[in-house]
C-alpha positions in Angstrom: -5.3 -9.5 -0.7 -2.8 -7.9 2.0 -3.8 -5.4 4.4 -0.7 -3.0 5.0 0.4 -0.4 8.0 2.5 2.2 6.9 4.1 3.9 9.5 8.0 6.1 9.6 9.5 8.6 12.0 8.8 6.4 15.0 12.2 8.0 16.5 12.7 5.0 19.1 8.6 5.3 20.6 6.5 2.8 19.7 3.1 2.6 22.1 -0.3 0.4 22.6 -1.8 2.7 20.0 0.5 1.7 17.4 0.3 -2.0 18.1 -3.4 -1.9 18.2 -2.7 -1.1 14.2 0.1 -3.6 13.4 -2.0 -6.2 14.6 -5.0 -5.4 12.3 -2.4 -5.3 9.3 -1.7 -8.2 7.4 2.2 -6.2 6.6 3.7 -3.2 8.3 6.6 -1.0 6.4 8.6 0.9 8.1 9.7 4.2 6.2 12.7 5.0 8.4 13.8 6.7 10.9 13.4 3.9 12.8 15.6 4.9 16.2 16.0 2.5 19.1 15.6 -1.2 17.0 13.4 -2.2 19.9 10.8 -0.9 17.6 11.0 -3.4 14.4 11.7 -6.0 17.2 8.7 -5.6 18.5 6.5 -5.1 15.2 8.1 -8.3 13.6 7.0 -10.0 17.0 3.6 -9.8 15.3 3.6 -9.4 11.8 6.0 -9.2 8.4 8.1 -6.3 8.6 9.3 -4.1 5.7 11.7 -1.2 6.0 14.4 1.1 5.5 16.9 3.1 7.2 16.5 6.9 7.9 19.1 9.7 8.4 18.9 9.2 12.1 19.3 5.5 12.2 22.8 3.9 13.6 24.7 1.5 12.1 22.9 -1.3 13.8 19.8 -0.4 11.5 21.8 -0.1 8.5 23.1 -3.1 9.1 19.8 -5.0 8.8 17.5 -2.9 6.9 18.4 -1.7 3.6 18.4 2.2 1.8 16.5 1.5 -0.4 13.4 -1.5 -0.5 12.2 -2.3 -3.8 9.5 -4.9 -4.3 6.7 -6.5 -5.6 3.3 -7.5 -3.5 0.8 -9.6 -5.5 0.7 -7.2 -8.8 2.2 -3.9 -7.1 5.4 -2.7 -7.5 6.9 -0.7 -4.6 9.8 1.5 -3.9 10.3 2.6 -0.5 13.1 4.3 0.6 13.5 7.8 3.3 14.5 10.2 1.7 13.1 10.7 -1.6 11.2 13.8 -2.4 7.8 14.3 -3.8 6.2 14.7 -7.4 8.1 17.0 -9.8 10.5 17.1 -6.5 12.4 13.5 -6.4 15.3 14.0 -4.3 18.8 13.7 -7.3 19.7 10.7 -5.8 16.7 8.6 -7.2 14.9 11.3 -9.4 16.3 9.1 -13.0 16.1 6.0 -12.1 12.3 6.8 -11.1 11.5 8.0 -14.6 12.9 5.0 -16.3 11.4 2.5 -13.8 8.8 3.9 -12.3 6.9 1.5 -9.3 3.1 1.5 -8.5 3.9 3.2 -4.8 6.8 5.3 -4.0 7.1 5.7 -0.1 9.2 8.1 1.4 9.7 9.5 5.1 11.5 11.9 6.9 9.1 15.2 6.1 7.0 14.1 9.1 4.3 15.3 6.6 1.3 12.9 5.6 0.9 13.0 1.9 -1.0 10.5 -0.9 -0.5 12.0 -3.8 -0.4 10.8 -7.6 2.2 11.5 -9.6 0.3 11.8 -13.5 3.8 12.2 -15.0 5.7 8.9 -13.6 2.0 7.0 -13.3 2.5 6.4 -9.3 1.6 6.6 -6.2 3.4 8.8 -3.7 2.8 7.6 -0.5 4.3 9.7 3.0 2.9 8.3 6.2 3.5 11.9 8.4 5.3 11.0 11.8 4.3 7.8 14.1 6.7 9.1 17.1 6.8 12.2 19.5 10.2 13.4 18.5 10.2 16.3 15.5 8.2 19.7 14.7 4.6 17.7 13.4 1.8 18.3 16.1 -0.7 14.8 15.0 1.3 11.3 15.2 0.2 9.5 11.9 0.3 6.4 9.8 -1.7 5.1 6.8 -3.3 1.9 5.6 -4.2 0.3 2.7 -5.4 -3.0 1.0 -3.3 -4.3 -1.9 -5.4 -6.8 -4.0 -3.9 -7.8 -7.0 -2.6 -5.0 -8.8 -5.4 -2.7 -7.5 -4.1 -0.4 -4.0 -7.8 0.9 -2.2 -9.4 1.5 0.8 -6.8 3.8 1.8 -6.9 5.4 5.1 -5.3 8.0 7.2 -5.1 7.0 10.9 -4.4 10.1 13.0 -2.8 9.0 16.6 -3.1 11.2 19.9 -1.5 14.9 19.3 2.1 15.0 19.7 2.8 15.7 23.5 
């Protein structure tokens, strides 16, 4: 069993009220748009770290964290990447590779817009954990959690930070 923080968007801020989550979290991914690296630094201080690059990320972040993160936790398959759409909406880049090997979870940033959603066609889970930073149009800074045990994903949870100021 592996309790995971979901977080993206931080645009270079990371604050207590973030780490008060990443240290409850057995795993933190990072959906990109990392910014500033002092950000993953300071999450892999304290726990795994799992990520991807955004649109906004320099070369130093590309350089360590990949486009696209595909893995498998316990019995879950995951496919995280930044920019990659929503159900019946896959961004072209990805859209047939998901239908012939569809993960568990699909993760995907940038919209600064929290969404779980199923997907009944591809048999998934669409996750989008909104915004964690102050930077961009959303006005709540958000992440999610979960527990992955097994192959089973529950006890999801929206965490809604302080309004954007």
């Amino acid at each position: 069993m592996k309790k995971i923080l979901l977080l993206s968007d931080t645009h270079s801020f990371i604050d207590s009220q973030i780490l008060k989550f990443v240290k409850q979290a057995d795993e933190v991914w990072h959906a990109g748009d990392i910014g500033d690296l002092k950000v993953t630094d300071t999450i892999k201080e304290l726990k795994p770290l799992r990520a991807v690059y955004g649109n906004i990320d320099t070369a130093d972040a590309r350089l360590e964290f990949p486009l696209d993160n595909k893995f498998t936790l316990e019995n879950v398959t995951v496919w995280m990447t930044h920019i990659g759409g929503y159900p019946n909406r896959y961004n072209p880049r990805i859209r047939e590779e998901i239908k012939i090997k569809s993960p568990k979870i699909f993760i995907s940033g940038h919209s600064h817009i929290l969404k779980v959603q199923f997907d009944k066609k591809l048999n998934l889970l669409h996750l989008n954990p909104g915004a964690a930073g102050k930077h961009g149009f959303h006005q709540v800074r958000t992440m999610l959690r979960f527990v992955i045990d097994g192959d089973t994903i529950k006890d999801m949870e929206i965490i809604e930070l302080e309004k954007r100021c």
